[in-house]
Structures are given as structure tokens and as C-alpha cells.
N, C-alpha and C positions, 0 to 999 in steps of 0.2 A: 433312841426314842424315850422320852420321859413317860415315866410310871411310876405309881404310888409300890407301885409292888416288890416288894423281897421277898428271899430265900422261906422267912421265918412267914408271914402275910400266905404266901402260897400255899404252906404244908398245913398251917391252921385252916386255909380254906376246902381243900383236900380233907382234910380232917374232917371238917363239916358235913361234906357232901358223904362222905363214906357212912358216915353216923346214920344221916337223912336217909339213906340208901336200905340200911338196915330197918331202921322205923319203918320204912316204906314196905319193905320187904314181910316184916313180921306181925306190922300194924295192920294195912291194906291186904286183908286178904280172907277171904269168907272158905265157909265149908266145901267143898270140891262137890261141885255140879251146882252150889249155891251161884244166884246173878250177885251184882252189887247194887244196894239198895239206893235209889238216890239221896236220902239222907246222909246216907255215911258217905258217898261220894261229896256230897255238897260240904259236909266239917272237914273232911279231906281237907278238898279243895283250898278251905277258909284257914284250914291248919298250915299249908303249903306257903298263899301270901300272907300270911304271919309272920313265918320262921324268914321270907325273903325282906319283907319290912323289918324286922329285927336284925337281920344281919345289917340292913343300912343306916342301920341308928349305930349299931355295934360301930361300922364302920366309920360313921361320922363322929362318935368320942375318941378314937382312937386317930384319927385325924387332925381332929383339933385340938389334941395337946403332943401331937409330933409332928405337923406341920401348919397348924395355923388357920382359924377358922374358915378366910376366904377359900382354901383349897379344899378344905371340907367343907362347903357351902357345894362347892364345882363339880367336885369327883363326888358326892351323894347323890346330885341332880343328874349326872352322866347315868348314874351306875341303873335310879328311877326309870330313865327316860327309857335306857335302852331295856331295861327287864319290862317294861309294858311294850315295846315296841317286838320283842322276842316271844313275849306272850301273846302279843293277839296276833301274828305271823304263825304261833303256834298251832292256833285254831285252826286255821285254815290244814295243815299238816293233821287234825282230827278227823276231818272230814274226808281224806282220803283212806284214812285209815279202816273210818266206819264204811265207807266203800270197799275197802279189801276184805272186812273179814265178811261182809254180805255177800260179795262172789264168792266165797265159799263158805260160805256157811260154819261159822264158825262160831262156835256155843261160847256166853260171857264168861263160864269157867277157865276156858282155855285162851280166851282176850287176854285176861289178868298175865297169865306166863308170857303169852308174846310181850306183851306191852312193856313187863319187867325187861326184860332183855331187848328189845328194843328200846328201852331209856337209858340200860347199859351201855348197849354201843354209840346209842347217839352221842353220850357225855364222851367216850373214848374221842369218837370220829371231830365232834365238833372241838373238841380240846386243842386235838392237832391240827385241824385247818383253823383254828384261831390263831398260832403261833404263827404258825406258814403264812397267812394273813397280815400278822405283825411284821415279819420278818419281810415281806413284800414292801409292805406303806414302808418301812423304813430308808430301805435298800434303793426303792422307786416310787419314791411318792407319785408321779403321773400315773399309778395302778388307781390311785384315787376317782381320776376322771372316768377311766374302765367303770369302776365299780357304777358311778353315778349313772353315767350311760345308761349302762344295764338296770339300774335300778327304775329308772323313766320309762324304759322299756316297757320291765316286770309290769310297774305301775299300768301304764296302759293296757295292758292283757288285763290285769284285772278288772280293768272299767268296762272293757269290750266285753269279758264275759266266756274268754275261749277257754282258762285252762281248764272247764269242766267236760268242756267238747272233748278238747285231747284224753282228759282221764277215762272217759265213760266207759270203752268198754276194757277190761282187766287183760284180759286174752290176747289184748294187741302188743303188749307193753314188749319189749323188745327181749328185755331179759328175764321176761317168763319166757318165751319162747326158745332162749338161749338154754337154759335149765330144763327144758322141757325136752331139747333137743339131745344134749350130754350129760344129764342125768337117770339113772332109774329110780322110775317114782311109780308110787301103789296108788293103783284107781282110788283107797279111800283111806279115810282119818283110822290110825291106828291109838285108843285113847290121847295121852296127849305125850307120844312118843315123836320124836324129829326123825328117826330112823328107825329100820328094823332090819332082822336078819333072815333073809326066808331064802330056804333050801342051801344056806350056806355061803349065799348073797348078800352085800348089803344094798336095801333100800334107802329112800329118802321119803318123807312120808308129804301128802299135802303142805302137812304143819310147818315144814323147813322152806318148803318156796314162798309162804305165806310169812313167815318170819323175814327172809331173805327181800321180798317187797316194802316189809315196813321198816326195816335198814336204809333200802332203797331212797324210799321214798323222806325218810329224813334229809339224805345227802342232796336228793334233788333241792326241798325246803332249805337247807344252808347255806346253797347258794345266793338262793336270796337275803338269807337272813342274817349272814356274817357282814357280805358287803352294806348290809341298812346299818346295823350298829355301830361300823365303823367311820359314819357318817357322824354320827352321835359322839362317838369318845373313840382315840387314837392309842388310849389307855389300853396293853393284854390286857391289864387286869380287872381293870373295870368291864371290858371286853367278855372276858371268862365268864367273872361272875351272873352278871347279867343273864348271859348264856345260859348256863347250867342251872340257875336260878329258875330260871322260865321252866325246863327240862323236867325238874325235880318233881314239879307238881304233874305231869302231863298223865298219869295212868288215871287220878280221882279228878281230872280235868275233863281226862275222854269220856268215865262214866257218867259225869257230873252234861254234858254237854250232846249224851248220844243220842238223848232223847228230842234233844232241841237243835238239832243240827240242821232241820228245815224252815225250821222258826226265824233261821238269824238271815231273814234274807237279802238285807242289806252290807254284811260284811266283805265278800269283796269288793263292794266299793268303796267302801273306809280303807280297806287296806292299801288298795291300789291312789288313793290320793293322798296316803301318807308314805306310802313307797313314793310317789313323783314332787311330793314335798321335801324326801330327805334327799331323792336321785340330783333337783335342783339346787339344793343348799350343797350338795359334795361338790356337782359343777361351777358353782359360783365362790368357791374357796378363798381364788385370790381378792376375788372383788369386795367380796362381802362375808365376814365371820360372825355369823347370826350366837348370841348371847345362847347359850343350852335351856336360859330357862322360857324361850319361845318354844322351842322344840320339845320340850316336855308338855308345857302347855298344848298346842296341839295336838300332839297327838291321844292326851286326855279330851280334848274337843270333840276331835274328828271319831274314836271307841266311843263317848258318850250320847253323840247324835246320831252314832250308825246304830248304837242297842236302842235308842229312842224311837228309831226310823221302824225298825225291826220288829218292836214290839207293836206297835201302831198297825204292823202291815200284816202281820199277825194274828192280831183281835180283829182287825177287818175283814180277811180272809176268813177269820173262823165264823165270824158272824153272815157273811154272804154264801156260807158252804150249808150251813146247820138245817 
């Protein structure tokens, strides 16, 4: 499989992310029982697609004097395309979230930790099904047509409107009930401990099966979201970064976005015609190999007319409520 990517490329991008990690870690983080202010969530935010825009400028000098401006013209628009298309796929992974920590009731203090370690493990989980991903298109490129399939699919659920039906209630979910069944867990929140020891016992506290959901519940979003990108670019590496790119910012995304989560109401339908826009262009491979920078274009289209749509419906809603 052709890739921009080496040995040396990899370990500086690793490098990056581990840095970001730590920022993240020691930057984003308020007084213990303090919320997070939307402001500081919103510079977050703005500091996250910064440091991702810069890495793709970063990337396209170093491209254009070791391989030549066309291919760094290619592999920068790839890398664009798929980090907005991993980002607003994100959102929708938000919204689930702020659903889990509502069914239990779980204070913005204690958000921040989950959400840390859950963007731990996400970078861990989606790293390796990015390879295994690679390693598949290589091996069997007809896994392509699968993907695309499935992405038409995805696409249509979201225009229909079900996966909020299937989420709604928390208690159904299979593997709460699996954790519920074979593990011991304490009626309630022990500060913000995952476990305890009582009478010589270990527990598992709320906090772990709530942690344990928002694991979950990334692996279910990956599926979608590894086969969309690979629609986009057949590039790991470009593949990667994009990825974790999106990832890095999601904790001052979530607070930046918790409030306005009712607001966006037109997003799954953006998403879902840009999931059955790229599901189409993977099935039409042999036929027709659309230029990447149609596909970037759209999909900045279709995010800018669904937050246009959104905000309209919005102000009109608030205005017919008031």
C-alpha cells in the first residue's frame, strides 16, 4: 500500500500527540468540583483546530521538498478532508456521551476524568483498528465495497432518524446489563473512585460502568468512522492522523458543544448525506475516481448548510417558544 509514511514521520507524530495529551491533561482542567466555563472550553476548542491546522501546513512543507508539491497538494487535502469528516462524525459520539453522563447523573467534575481516559483509550482502540483496517484494503481490497455498503446504510439511519430511538433508554444497552449481571457494583458514586474495597471486597463503583459505556460507545462510532475516512485516503497515515486529530480536541469539544447539543438540530442529516455521499463514491471506485478536492469541498458544503439550517431552526423555535 502506498504511504507517505515512515518509521521517522510515525514516531514524530506520536511524539505530537503525547505532548497534546499532556497540554491537555494539565492545561484543561479546573479546580475539583469546579464546571468548565464555556469560554475556556470555546479557546480550547480554537487551540485544538489550530495545533491540527498547523500540523497540516507542517505537513505540506515537509512534503514539498521530499516529494514534490503535487503530492503535497493531495496528501494535505486527504489528511483536511478526512479530519473535518472525523470531526463532525465526532459530534454526533458527543451527544451520546452527554446522554450517558445524564443517566447517571454525573457532575462536570468528574466528566473531565472520564472523558480524559476515554480519549485515551479511544487514540489506543482506533490506532489499532486503523492498522487492521489498512492491513484488510491492502490484503482485500473488495473489503472496500463492504465498507461502502455499510456506510449507505449508516447514511440512511441517519436521515430516518432511528439511532436516537435505539439509544434512548441507557438501561437497555446490552452490556450494561452484561456488567450488571457479573459484576459487583455499589448502589452509589463513591467520589470519583472506579472501585472500592468494602468489607474486604472489591467493588466497581457506578463510575467504571459509566467509563466502560463511553469506551463503548466510541468502538460503536469507529465503525462508522474508520470505514468513511477510508473512502477519503487509503493513506495509514494520513488515515491516523486525521483520526487522532479529530480525537485530541473532543474533551473542550464536549464542553464547548454540551450546551448546544439541542440546538444542532439538523446534524444528523448532514451527516447521514455525507456518510451516503462517501458510501457512493467507495461503491463507484472502479467507475469513477472522484478528484479529493470535490470531496473536501462537500463536505465543507453539506457542515456549513446543516449549522445554517440549525441555527435558523433554532432562533425560530426560540422565538415561537418565548
Amino acid at each position: 500500500m502506498e504511504t507517505i509514511g515512515s518509521l521517522w514521520l510515525y514516531l514524530a507524530f506520536f511524539g505530537l500527540v503525547t505532548v497534546m495529551l499532556i497540554v491537555d491533561f494539565l492545561g484543561f482542567k479546573q479546580n475539583k468540583g469546579q464546571e468548565v466555563k464555556l469560554k475556556t472550553a470555546a479557546y480550547w476548542s480554537i487551540a485544538w483546530v489550530s495545533v491540527a491546522a498547523l500540523f497540516g501546513g507542517g505537513l505540506w512543507l515537509y512534503l514539498q521538498q521530499t516529494a514534490g508539491v503535487a503530492i503535497a497538494n493531495t496528501k494535505v487535502m486527504e489528511y483536511f478532508a478526512g479530519y473535518l469528516l472525523e470531526k463532525s462524525l465526532a459530534v454526533d459520539n458527543v451527544f451520546v456521551w452527554l446522554m450517558i453522563f445524564a443517566a447517571f447523573a454525573i457532575p462536570p467534575a468528574l466528566q473531565r476524568k472520564l472523558l480524559l481516559y476515554g480519549v485515551l483509550g479511544a487514540i489506543v482502540l482506533r490506532t489499532i483498528f486503523i492498522f487492521i483496517g489498512a492491513w484488510f484494503v491492502q490484503e482485500f481490497s473488495w473489503v472496500l465495497y463492504i465498507f461502502g455498503a455499510f456506510l449507505v446504510y449508516t447514511g440512511f439511519k441517519f436521515l430516518k432518524g432511528q439511532d436516537d430511538d435505539e439509544d434512548k433508554n441507557i438501561e437497555d444497552m446490552a452490556i450494561l446489563k452484561w456488567l450488571r449481571k457479573h459484576m459487583r457494583i455499589t448502589p452509589q458514586m463513591h467520589e470519583d473512585k472506579f472501585f472500592v474495597r468494602q468489607n474486604g471486597v472489591l467493588w466497581a463503583t457506578p463510575l467504571f460502568l459509566v467509563l466502560i459505556l463511553v469506551e463503548a460507545s466510541d468502538v460503536i462510532f469507529a465503525v462508522d468512522s474508520i470505514p468513511a475516512i477510508f473512502a477519503v485516503t487509503s493513506d495509514p497515515f494520513i488515515v491516523l492522523t486525521a483520526n487522532l486529530m479529530a480525537i485530541l480536541g473532543l474533551r473542550a469539544m464536549f464542553f464547548l458543544l454540551s450546551g448546544a447539543a439541542t440546538k444542532m438540530h439538523y446534524l444528523p442529516y448532514g451527516l447521514g448525506i455525507i456518510l451516503l455521499f462517501i458510501g457512493f463514491k467507495m461503491l463507484m471506485l472502479d467507475v469513477f475516481h472522484m478528484p479529493i478536492w470535490i470531496s473536501l469541498g462537500f463536505i465543507v458544503l453539506v457542515l456549513a448548510i446543516t449549522a445554517w439550517l440549525s441555527i435558523r431552526h433554532s432562533k425560530k423555535h426560540n422565538e415561537t417558544t418565548i
